[in-house]
C-alpha positions as CSV (number, residue, x, y, z in Angstrom):
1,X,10.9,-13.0,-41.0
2,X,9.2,-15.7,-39.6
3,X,12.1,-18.5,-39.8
4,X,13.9,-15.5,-38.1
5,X,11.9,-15.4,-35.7
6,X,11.1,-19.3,-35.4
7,X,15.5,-19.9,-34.8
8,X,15.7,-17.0,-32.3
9,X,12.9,-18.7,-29.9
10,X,14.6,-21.7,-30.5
11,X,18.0,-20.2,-29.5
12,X,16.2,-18.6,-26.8
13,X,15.1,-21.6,-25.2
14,X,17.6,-23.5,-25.5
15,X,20.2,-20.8,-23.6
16,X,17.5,-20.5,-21.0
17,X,18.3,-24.1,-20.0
18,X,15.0,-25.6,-21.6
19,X,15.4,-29.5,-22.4
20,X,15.9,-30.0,-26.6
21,X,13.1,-32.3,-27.3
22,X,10.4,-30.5,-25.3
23,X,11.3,-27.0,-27.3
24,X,11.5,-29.1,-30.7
25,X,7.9,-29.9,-30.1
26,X,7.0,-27.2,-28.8
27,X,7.3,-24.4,-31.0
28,X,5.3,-26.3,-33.4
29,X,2.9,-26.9,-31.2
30,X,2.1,-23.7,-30.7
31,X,2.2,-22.4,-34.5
32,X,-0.5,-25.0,-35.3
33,X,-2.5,-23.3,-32.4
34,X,-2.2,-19.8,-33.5
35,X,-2.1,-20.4,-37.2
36,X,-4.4,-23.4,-37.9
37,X,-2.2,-24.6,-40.8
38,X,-2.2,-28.1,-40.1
39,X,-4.3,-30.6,-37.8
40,X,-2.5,-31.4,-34.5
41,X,-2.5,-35.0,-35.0
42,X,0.4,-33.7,-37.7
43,X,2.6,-33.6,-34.8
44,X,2.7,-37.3,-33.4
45,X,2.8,-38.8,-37.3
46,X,6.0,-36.6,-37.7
47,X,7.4,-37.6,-34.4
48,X,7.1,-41.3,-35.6
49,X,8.1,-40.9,-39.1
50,X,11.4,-39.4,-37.2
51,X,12.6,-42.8,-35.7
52,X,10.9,-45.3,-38.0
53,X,14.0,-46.3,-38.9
54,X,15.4,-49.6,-38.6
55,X,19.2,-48.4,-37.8
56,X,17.9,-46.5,-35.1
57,X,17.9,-49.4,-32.8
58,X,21.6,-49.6,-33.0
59,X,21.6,-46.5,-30.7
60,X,21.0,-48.9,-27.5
61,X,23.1,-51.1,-28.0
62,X,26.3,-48.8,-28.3
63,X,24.9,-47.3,-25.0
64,X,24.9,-50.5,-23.3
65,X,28.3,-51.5,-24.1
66,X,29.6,-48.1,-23.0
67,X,28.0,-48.7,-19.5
68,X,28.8,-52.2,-19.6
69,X,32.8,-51.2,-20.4
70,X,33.0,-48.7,-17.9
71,X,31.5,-51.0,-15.1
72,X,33.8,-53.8,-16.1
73,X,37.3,-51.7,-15.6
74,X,37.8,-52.2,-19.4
75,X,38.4,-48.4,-19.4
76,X,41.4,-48.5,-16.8
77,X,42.9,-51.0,-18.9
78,X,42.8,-48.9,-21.7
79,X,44.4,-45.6,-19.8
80,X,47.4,-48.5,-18.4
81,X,47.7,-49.6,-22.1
82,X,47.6,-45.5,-23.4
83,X,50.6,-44.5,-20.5
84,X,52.3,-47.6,-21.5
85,X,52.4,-46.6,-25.0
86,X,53.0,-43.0,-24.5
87,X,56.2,-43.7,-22.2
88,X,58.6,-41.0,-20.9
89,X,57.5,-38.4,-23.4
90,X,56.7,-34.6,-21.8
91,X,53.0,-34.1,-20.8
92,X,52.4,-37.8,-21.2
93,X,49.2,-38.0,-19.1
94,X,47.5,-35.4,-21.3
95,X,48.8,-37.1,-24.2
96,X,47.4,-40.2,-23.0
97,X,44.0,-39.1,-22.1
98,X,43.8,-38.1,-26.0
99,X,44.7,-41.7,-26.5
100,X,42.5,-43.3,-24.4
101,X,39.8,-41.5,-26.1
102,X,40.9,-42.5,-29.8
103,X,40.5,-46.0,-28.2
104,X,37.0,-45.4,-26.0
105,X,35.9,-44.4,-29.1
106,X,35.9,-47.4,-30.8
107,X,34.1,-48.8,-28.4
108,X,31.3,-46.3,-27.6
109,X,30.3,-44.2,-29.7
110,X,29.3,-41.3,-27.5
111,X,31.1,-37.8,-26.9
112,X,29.2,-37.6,-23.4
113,X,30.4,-40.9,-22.9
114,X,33.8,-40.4,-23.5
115,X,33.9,-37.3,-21.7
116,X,32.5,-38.5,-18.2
117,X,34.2,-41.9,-18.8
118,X,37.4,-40.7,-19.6
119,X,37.0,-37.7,-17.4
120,X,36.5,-39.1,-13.9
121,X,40.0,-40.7,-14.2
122,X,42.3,-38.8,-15.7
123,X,41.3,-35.2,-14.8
124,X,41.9,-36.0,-10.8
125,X,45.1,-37.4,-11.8
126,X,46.0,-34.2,-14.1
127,X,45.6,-31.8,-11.5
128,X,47.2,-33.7,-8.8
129,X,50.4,-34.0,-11.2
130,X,50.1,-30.2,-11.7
131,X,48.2,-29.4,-14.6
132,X,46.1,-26.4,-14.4
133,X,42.5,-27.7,-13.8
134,X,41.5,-25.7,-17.0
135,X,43.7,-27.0,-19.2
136,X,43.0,-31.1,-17.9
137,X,39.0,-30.0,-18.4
138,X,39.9,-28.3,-22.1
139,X,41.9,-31.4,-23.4
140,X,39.3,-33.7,-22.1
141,X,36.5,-32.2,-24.2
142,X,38.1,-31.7,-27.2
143,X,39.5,-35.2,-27.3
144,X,35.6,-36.4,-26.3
145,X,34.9,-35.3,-30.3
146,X,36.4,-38.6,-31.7
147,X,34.5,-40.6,-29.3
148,X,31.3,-39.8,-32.1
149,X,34.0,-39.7,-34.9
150,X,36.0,-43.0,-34.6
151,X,33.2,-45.5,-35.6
152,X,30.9,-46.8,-34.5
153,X,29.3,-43.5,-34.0
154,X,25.6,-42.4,-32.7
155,X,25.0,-39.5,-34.5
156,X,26.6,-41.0,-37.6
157,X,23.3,-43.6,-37.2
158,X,21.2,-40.8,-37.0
159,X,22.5,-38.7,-39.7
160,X,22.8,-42.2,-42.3
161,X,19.2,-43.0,-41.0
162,X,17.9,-39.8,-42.2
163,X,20.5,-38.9,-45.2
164,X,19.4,-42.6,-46.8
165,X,23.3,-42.9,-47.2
166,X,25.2,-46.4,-45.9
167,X,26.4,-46.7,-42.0
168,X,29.2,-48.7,-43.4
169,X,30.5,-46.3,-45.4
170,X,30.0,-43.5,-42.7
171,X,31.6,-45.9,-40.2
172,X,35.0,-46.3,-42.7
173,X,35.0,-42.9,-43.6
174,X,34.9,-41.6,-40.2
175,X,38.4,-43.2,-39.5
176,X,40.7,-41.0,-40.7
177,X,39.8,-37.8,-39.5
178,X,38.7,-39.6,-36.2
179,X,42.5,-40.4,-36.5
180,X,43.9,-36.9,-37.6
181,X,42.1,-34.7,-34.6
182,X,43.4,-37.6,-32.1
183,X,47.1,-37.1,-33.5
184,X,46.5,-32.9,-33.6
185,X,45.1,-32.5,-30.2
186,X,48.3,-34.9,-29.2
187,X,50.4,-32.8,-31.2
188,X,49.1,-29.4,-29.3
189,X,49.3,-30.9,-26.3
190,X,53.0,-31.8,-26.2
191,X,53.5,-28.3,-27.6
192,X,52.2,-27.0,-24.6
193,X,53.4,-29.5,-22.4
194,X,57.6,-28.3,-23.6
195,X,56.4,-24.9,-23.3
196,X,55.2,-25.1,-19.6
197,X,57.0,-28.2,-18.5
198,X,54.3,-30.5,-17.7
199,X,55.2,-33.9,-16.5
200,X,56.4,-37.2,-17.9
201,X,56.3,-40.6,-16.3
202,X,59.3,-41.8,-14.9
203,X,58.1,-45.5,-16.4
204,X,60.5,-45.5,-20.2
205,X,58.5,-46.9,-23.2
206,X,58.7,-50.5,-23.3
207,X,57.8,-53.0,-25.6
208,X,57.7,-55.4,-23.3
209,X,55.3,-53.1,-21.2
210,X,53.0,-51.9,-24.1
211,X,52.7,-55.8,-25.1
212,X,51.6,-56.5,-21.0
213,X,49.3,-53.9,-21.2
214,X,48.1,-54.9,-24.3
215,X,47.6,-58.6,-23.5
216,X,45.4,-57.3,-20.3
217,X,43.4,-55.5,-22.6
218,X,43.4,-57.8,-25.3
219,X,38.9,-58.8,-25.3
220,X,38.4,-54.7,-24.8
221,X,40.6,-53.7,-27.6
222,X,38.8,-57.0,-30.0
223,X,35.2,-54.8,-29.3
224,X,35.4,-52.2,-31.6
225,X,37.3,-54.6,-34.1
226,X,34.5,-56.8,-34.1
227,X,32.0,-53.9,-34.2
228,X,33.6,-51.9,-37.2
229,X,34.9,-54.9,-39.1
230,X,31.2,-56.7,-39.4
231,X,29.5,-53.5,-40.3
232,X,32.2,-52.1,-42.9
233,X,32.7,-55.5,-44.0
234,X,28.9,-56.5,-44.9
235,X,29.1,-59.0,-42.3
236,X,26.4,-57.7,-40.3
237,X,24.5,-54.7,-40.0
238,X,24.9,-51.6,-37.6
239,X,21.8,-53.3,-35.4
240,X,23.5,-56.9,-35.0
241,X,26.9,-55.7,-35.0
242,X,25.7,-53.5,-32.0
243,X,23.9,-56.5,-30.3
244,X,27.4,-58.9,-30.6
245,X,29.8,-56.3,-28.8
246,X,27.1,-55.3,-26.3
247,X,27.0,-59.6,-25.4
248,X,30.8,-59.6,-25.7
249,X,31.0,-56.3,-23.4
250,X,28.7,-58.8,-21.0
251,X,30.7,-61.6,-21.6
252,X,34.2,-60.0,-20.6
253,X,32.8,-58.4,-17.6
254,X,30.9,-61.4,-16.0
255,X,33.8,-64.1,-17.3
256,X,36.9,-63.1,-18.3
257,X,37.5,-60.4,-15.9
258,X,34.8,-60.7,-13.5
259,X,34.4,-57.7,-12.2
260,X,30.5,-57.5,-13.3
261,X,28.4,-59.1,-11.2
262,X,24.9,-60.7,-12.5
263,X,23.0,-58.2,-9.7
264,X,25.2,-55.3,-10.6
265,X,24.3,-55.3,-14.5
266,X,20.6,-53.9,-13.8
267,X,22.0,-50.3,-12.9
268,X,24.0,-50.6,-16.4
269,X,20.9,-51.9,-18.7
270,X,18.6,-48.7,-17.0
271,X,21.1,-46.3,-17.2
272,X,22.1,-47.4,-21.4
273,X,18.2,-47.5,-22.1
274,X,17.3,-44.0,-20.2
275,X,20.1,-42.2,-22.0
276,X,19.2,-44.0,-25.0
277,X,16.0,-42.5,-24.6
278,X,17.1,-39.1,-24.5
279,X,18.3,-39.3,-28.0
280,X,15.2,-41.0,-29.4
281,X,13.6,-37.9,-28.1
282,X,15.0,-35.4,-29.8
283,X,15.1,-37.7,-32.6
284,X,11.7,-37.3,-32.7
285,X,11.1,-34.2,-31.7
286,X,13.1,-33.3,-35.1
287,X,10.1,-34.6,-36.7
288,X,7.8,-31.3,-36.3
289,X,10.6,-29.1,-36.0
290,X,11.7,-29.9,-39.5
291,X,8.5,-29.7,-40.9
292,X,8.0,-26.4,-39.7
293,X,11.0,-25.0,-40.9
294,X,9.8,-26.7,-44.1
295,X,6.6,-24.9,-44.5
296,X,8.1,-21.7,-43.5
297,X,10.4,-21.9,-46.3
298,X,13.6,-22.0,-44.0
299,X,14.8,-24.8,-45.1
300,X,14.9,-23.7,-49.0
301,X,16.0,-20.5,-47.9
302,X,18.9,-22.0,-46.5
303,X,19.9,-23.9,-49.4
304,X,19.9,-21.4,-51.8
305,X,22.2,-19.0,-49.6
306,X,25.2,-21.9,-49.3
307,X,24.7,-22.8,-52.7
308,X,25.2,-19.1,-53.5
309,X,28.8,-19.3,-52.7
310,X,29.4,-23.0,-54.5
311,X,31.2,-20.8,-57.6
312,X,34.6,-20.9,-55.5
313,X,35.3,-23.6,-53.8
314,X,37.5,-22.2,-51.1
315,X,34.8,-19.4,-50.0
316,X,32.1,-22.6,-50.4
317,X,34.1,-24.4,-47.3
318,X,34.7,-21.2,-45.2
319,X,31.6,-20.5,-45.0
320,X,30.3,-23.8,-44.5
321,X,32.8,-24.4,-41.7
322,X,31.9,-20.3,-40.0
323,X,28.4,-21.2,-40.0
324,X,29.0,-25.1,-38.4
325,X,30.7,-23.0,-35.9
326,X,28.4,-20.3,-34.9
327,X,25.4,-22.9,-35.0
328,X,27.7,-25.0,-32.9
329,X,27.5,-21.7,-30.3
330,X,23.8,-21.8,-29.8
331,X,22.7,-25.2,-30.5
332,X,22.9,-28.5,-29.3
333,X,25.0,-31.1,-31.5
334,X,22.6,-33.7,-31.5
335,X,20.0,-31.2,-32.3
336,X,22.2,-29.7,-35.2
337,X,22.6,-32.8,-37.0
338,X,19.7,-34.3,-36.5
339,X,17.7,-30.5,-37.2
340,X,20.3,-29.2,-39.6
341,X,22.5,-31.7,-40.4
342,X,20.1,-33.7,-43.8
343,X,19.8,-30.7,-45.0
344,X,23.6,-29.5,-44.9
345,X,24.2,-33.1,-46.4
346,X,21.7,-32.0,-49.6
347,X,23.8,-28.7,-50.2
348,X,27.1,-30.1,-50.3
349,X,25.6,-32.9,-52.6
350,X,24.2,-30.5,-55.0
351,X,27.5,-28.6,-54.8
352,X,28.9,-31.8,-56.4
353,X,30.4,-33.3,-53.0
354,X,29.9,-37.3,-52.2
355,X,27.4,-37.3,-50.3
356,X,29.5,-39.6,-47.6
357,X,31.9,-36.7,-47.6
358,X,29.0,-34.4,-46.7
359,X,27.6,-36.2,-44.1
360,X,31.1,-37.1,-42.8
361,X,31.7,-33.0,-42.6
362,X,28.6,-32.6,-41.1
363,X,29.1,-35.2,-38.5
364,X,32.6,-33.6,-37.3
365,X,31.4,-29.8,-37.6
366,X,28.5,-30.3,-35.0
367,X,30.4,-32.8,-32.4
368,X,33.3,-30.4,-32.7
369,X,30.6,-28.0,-31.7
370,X,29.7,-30.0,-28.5
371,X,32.2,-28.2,-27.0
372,X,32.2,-25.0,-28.3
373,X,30.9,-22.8,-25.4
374,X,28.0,-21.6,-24.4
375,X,26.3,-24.6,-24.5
376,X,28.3,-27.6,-25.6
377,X,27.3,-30.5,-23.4
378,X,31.0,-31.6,-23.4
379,X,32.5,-28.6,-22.2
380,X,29.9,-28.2,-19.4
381,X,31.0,-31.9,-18.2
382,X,34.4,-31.9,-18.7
383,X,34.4,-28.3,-15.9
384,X,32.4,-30.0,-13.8
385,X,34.4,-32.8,-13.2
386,X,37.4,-30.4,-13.0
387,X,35.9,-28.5,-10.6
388,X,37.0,-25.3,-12.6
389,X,35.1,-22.1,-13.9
390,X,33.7,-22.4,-17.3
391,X,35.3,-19.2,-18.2
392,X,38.9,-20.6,-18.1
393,X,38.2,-23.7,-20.2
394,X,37.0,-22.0,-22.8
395,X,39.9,-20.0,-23.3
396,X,42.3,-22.6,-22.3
397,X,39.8,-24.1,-25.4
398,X,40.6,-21.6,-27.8
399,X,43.8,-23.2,-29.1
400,X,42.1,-26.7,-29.8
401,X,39.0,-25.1,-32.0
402,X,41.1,-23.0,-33.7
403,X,43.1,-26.1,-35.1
404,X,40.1,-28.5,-34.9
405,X,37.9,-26.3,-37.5
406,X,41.3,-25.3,-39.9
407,X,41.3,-29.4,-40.1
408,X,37.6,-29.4,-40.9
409,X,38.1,-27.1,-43.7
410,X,41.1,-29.1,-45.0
411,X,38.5,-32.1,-44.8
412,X,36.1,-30.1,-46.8
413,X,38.6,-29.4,-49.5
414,X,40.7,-32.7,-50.2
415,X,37.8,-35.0,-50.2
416,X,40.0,-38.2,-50.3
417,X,40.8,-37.7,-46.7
418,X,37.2,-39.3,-45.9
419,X,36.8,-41.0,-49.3
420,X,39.5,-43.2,-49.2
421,X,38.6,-46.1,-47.0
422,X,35.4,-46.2,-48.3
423,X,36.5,-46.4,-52.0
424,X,39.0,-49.1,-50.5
425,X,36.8,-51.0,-48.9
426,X,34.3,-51.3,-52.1
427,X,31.5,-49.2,-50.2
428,X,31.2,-46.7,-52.4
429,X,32.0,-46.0,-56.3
């Protein structure tokens, strides 16, 4: 009754508009006060066993290449070099945007990121080429998911740092279905683009073009190559692999396209360390949370009712994914997997899933849940910048989730999907 209780104040908050990290502390706050079960200073030791983790620091590096990328027009050179490749084909600006984000991501890391980023320039352009403002803001936030899939990812940081298992091995794994939702959103798109005749640019495909384009955006595209291939690689770890691309994001926009200007990074170093901040507080914040749920017996309780469907495998996954989704509803995705997401990673282990695999589900379910309405961040951002009514998006949504959760259950089932880069790259047995 308790945990009931605990979750529904939590949900509560949360819908009511209250900032993540202040309810995470909070609530426990308060149960020390009215129960006495544990000394207060209980709740700044959790807070810093929370982000005493050394991969942690990765986290502000990703943001400041992100900022760094956007301020240095990388990103435009990534939406000519997406058009280019798309060509004549029928809705090719919203099949572009997808592939701009499958690129951003690599880059980034961040589904807020992406979203805003990506956002800002090619929703304007949707509408004013006569896509419906719901349907430019809908296939801008769904596409935003593989900016935390495609490595390097934030949350798959957090979730490694936590989980004890190997960023690498997230980072390879993460590739493929980072790859798949890309290609299916694309696929849906162009569906609806034949069905409603949507645009195509009058520009044909050209290799000659795509090859320009590419050439332009030649030191933005060798970022996230240098970023995955040193971590998945052994080269370097998550935290100096992070450091290089944030110095060669500095590097491109102050001397190879010089459109940074040495008084103009300040605003991107404050703005990459404040939002880095955000996450490290709710990071923390996870710390007392947890342990509450912990000594309430929520966290057992929870385990035992997944693992009592582990005898069929197929009901095992459906259930996994229907509660990913409805969690996805109510909560925050950063707050999911850093909350929720360790001990989702523990079930699926002790079901007899790798625990890469798990972590890999758990990572998708919850960002794919960023823009699940009522609250995902992504969905609120994308309608903002579309300038549309939230009610719209999310059924101009509907489509998207539907086939984005159906592929999380296929991920769930096959496990060589996310295993097999890993495996091939000698990160795992």
């Amino acid at each position: 009754m308790e945990s009931i209780l605990l979750l529904i104040t939590l949900v509560g908050f949360i819908l009511l508009g209250a900032p993540i990290g202040f309810t995470l502390i909070l609530i426990p706050v308060v149960y020390i006060l009215i129960t006495g079960a544990a000394p207060l200073i209980l709740i700044p030791s959790q807070m810093f066993s929370a982000i005493d983790a050394v991969p942690l620091t990765a986290i502000p590096f990703f943001m400041l290449t992100g900022e760094l990328m956007t301020s240095s027009t990388i990103t435009d050179r990534l939406v000519d070099l997406s058009q280019k490749i798309i060509g004549r084909m029928r809705g090719s600006m919203a099949l572009a945007n997808v592939l701009v984000s499958m690129f951003f991501a690599g880059m980034n890391g961040s589904v807020v990121a992406d979203t805003a980023t990506v956002g800002s320039l090619l929703v304007p352009a949707m509408k004013k080429a006569g896509y419906p403002a719901a349907f430019a803001a809908a296939v801008t936030a769904v596409s935003s998911t593989i900016g935390g899939i495609i490595p390097p990812s934030i949350m798959m940081i957090v979730l490694a740092s936590a989980s004890g298992i190997s960023v690498g091995a997230l980072f390879a794994g993460g590739i493929i279905p980072g790859l798949l939702i890309g290609f299916l959103i694309m696929f849906i798109n162009h569906l609806f683009a034949v069905k409603y005749n949507f645009e195509r640019s009058e520009e044909p495909f050209s290799f000659k073009a795509v090859g320009s384009s590419a050439y332009k955006a030649s030191f933005a595209l060798l970022i996230p190559a240098v970023l995955v291939g040193s971590v998945v690689f052994g080269i370097a770890g998550v935290v100096e692999a992070g450091a290089l691309t944030a110095t060669i994001a500095l590097f491109v926009g102050l001397f190879v396209y010089r459109t940074i200007k040495w008084h103009n990074c300040k605003s991107s170093f404050v703005r990459a360390f404040r939002n880095s901040a955000m996450v490290f507080i709710i990071i923390a914040a996870s710390g007392p949370f947890s342990w509450l749920l912990t000594s309430l017996g929520a966290i057992n309780d929870l385990e035992q009712w997944l693992l009592s469907y582990t005898h069929n495998p197929l009901l095992f996954a459906l259930v996994l994914v229907l509660f990913i989704f409805l969690l996805g509803m109510v909560m925050d995705s950063a707050a999911n997997i850093i909350v929720v997401g360790p001990v989702l990673v523990d079930v699926m282990v002790k079901a007899g899933y790798p625990d890469v695999q798990a972590a890999l589900i758990v990572v998708v379910g919850f960002l794919i849940g960023s823009v699940t309405p009522p609250v995902g961040v992504a969905f609120f951002t994308a309608g903002a910048i579309a300038k549309v009514r939230l009610e719209k998006v999310a059924v101009a949504m509907v489509p998207y989730l539907v086939a984005l959760f159906a592929l999380l259950f296929i991920l769930i089932v096959i496990p060589d999907i996310t295993m097999f880069l890993p495996k091939a790259f000698g990160l795992v047995k």
